[in-house]
N, CA, C and O atoms as a GROMACS GRO file, in nm:
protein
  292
    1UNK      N    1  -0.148  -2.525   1.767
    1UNK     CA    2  -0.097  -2.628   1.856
    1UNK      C    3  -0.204  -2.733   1.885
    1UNK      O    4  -0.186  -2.853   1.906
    2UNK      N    5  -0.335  -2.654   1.883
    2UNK     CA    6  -0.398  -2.773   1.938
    2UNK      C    7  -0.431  -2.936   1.832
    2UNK      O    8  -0.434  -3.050   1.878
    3UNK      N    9  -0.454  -2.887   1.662
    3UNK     CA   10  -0.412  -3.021   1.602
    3UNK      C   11  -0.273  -3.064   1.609
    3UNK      O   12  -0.222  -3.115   1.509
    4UNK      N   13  -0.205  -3.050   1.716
    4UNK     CA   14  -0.056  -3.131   1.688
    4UNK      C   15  -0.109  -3.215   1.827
    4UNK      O   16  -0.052  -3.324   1.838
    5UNK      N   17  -0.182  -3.192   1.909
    5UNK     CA   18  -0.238  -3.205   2.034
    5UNK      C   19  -0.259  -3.414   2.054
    5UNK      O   20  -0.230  -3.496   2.141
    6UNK      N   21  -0.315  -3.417   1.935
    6UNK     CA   22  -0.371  -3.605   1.941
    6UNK      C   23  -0.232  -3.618   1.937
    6UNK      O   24  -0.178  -3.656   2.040
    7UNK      N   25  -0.147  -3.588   1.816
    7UNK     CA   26  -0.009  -3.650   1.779
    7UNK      C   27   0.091  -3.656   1.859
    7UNK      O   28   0.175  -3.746   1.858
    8UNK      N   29   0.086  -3.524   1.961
    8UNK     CA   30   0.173  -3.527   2.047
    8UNK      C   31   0.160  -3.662   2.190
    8UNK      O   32   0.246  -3.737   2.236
    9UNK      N   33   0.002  -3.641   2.224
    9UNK     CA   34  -0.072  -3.774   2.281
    9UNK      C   35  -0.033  -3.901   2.233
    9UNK      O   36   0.010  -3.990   2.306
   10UNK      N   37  -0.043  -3.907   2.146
   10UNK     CA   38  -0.045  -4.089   2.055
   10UNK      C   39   0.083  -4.134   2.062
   10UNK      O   40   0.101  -4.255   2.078
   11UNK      N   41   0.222  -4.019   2.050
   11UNK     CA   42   0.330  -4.090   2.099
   11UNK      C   43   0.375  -4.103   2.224
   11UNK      O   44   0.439  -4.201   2.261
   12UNK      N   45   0.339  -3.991   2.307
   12UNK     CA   46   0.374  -3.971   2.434
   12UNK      C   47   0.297  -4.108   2.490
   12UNK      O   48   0.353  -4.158   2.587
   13UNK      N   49   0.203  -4.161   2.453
   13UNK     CA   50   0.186  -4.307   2.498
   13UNK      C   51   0.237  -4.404   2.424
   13UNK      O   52   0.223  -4.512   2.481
   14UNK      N   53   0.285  -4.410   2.335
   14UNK     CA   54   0.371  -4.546   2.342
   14UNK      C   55   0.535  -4.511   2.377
   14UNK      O   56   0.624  -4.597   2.374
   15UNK      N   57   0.552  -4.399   2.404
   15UNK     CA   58   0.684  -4.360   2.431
   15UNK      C   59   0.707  -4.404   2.550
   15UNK      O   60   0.808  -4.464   2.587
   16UNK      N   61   0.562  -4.359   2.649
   16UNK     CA   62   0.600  -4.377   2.838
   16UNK      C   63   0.466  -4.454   2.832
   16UNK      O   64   0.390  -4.389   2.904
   17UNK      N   65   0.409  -4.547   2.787
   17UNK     CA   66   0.323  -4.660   2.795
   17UNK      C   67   0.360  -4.752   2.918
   17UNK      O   68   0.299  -4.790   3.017
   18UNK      N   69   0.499  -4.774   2.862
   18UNK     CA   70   0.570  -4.885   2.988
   18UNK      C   71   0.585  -4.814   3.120
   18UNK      O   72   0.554  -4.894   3.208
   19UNK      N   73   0.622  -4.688   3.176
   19UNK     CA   74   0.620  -4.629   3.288
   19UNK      C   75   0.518  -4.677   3.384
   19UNK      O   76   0.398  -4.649   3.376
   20UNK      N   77   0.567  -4.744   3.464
   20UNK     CA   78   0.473  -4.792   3.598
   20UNK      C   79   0.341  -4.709   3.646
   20UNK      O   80   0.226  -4.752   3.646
   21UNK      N   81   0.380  -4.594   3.682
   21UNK     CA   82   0.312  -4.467   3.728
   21UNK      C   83   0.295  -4.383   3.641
   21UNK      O   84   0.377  -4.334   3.563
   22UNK      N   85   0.114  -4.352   3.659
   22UNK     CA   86   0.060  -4.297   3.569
   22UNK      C   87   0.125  -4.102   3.537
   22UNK      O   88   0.127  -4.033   3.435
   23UNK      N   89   0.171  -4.074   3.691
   23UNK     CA   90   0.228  -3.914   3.711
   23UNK      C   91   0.340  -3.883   3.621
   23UNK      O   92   0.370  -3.773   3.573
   24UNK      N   93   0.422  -4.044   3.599
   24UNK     CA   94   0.549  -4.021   3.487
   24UNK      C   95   0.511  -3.964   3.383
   24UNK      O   96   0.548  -3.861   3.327
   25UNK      N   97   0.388  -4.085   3.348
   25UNK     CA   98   0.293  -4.085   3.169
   25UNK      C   99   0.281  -3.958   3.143
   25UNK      O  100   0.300  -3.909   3.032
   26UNK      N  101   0.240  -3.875   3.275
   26UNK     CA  102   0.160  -3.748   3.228
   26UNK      C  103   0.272  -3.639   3.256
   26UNK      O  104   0.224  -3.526   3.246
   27UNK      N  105   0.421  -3.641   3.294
   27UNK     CA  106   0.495  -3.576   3.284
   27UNK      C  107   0.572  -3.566   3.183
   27UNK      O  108   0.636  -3.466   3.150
   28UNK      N  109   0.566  -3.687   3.120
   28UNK     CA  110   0.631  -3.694   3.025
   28UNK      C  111   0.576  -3.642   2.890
   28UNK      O  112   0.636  -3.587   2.798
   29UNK      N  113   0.481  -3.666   2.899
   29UNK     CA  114   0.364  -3.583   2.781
   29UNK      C  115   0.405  -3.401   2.778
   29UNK      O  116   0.440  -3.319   2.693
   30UNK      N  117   0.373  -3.403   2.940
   30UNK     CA  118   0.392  -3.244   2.896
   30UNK      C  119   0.509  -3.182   2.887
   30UNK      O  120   0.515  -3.059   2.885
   31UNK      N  121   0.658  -3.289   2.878
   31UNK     CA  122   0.744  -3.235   2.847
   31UNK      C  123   0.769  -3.277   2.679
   31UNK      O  124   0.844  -3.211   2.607
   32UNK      N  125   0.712  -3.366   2.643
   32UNK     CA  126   0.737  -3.325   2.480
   32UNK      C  127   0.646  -3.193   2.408
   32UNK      O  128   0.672  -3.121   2.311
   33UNK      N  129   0.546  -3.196   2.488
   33UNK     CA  130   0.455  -3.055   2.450
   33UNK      C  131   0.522  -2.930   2.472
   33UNK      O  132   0.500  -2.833   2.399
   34UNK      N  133   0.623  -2.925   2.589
   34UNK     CA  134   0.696  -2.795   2.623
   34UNK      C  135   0.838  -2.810   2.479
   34UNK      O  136   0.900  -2.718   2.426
   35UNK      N  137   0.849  -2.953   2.455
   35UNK     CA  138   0.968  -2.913   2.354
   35UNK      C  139   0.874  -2.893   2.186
   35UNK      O  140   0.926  -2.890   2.075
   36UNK      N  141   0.795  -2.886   2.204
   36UNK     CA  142   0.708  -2.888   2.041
   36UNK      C  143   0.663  -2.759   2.095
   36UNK      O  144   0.564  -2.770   2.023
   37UNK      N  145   0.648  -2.675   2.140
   37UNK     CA  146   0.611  -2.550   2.179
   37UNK      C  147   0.664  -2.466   2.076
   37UNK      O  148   0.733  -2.531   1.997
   38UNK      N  149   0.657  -2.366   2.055
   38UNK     CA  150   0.744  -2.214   1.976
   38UNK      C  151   0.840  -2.177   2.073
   38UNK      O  152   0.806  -2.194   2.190
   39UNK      N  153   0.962  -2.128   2.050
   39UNK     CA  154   1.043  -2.055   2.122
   39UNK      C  155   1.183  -2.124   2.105
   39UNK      O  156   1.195  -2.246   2.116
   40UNK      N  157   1.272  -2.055   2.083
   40UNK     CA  158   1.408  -2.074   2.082
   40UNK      C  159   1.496  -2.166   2.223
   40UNK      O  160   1.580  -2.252   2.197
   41UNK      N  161   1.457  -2.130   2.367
   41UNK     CA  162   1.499  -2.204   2.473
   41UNK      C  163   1.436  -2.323   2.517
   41UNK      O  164   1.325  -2.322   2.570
   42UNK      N  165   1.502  -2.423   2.497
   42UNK     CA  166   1.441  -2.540   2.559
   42UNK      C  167   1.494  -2.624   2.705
   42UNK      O  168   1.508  -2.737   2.750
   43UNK      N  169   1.515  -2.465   2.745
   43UNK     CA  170   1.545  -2.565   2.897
   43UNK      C  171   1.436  -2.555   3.012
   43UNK      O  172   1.336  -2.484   2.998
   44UNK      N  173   1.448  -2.593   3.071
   44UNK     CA  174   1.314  -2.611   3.173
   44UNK      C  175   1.232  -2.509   3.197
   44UNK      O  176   1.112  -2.527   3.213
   45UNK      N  177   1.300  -2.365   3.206
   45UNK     CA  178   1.269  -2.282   3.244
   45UNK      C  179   1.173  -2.204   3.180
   45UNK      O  180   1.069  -2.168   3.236
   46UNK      N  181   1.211  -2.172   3.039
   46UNK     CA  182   1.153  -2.136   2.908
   46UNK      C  183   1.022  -2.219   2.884
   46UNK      O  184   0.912  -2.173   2.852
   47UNK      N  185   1.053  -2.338   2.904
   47UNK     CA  186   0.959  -2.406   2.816
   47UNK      C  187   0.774  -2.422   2.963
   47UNK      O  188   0.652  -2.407   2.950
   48UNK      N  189   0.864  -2.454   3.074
   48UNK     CA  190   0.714  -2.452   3.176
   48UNK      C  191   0.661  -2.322   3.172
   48UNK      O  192   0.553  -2.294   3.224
   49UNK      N  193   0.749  -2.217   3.095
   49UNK     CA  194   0.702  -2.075   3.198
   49UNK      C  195   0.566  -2.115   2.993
   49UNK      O  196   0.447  -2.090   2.975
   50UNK      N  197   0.620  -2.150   2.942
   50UNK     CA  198   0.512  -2.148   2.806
   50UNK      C  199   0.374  -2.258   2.833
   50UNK      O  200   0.264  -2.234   2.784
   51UNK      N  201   0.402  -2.377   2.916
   51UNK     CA  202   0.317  -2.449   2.920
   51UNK      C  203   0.225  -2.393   3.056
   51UNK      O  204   0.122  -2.453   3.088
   52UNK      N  205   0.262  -2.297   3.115
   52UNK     CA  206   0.198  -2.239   3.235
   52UNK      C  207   0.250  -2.361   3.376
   52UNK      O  208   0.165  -2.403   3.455
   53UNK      N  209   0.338  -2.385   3.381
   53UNK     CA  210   0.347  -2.468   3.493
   53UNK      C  211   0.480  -2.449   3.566
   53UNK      O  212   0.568  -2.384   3.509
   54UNK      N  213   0.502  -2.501   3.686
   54UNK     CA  214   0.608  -2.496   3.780
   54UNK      C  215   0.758  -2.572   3.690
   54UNK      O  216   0.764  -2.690   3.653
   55UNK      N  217   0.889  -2.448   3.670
   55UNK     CA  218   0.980  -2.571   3.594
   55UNK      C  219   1.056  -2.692   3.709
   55UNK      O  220   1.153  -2.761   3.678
   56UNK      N  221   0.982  -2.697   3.852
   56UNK     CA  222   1.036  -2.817   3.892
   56UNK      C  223   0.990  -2.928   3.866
   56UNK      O  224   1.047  -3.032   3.900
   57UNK      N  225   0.857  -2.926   3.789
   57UNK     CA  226   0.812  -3.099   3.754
   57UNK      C  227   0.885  -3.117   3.626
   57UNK      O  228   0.966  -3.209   3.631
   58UNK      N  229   0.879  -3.068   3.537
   58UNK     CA  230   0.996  -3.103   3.404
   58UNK      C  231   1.152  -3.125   3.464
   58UNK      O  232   1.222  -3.211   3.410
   59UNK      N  233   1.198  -3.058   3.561
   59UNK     CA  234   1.306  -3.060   3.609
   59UNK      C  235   1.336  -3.204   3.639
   59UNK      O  236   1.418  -3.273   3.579
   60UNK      N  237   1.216  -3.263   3.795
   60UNK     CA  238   1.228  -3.348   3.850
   60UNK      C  239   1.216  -3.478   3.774
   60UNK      O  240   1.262  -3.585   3.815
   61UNK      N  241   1.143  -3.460   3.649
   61UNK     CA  242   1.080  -3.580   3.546
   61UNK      C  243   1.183  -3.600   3.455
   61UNK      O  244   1.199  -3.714   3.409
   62UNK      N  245   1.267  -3.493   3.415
   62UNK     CA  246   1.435  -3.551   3.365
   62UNK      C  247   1.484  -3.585   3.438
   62UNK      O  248   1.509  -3.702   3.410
   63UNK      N  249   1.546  -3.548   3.580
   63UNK     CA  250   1.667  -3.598   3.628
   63UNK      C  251   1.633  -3.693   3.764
   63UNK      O  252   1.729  -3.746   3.818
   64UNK      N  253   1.511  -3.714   3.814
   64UNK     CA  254   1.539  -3.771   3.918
   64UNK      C  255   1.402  -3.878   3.940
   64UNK      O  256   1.364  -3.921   4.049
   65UNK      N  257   1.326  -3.916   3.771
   65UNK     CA  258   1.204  -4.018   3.809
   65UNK      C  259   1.285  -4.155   3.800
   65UNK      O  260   1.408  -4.157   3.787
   66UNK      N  261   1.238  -4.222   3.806
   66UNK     CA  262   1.261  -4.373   3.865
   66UNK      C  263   1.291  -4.498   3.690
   66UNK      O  264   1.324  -4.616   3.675
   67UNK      N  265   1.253  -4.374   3.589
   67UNK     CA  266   1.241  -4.474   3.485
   67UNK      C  267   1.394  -4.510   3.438
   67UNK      O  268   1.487  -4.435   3.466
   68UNK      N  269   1.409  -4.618   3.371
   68UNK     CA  270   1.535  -4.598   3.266
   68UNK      C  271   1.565  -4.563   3.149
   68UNK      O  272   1.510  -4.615   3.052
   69UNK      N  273   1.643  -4.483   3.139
   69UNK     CA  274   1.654  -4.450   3.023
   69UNK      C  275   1.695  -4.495   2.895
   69UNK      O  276   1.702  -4.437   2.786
   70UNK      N  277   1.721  -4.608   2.929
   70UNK     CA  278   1.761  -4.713   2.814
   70UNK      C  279   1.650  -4.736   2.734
   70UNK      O  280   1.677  -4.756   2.616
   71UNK      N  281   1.514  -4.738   2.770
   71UNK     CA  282   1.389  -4.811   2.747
   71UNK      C  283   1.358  -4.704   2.672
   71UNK      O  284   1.320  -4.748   2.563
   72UNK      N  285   1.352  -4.549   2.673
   72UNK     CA  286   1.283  -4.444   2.607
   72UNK      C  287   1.372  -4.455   2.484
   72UNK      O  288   1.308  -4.427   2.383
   73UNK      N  289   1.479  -4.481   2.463
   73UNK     CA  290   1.591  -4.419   2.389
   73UNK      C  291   1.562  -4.504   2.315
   73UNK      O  292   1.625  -4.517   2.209
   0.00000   0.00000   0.00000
């Protein structure tokens, strides 16, 4: 995982580059890292309990940050 590590970085910034707030940038990073992870479940739950973290910031960083989603897509 860790050489996929720059690659996963290099897009996760031009993906959430435009995001106002830097807490988005860095939520958003570690939710493409939780979906490039190993493991069959990719819902919040599965994937923070792999990145070692709480699944309410992946939770809260899909459904309730401030960005639009028109702009990622």
């Amino acid at each position: 995982m860790d050489e996929v590590r720059p690659v996963i970085e290099e897009f996760a910034a031009r993906m959430f580059g435009g995001f106002a707030r830097r807490d988005q940038r860095a939520k958003g990073q570690l939710y493409l890292r939780g979906l490039m992870l190993e493991g069959k479940r990719k819902s919040m739950q599965p994937m923070a309990e792999r990145l070692g973290v709480d699944h309410q910031q992946l939770q809260q960083f899909v459904t309730t940050s401030t960005w639009d989603h028109v702009e990622v897509r």
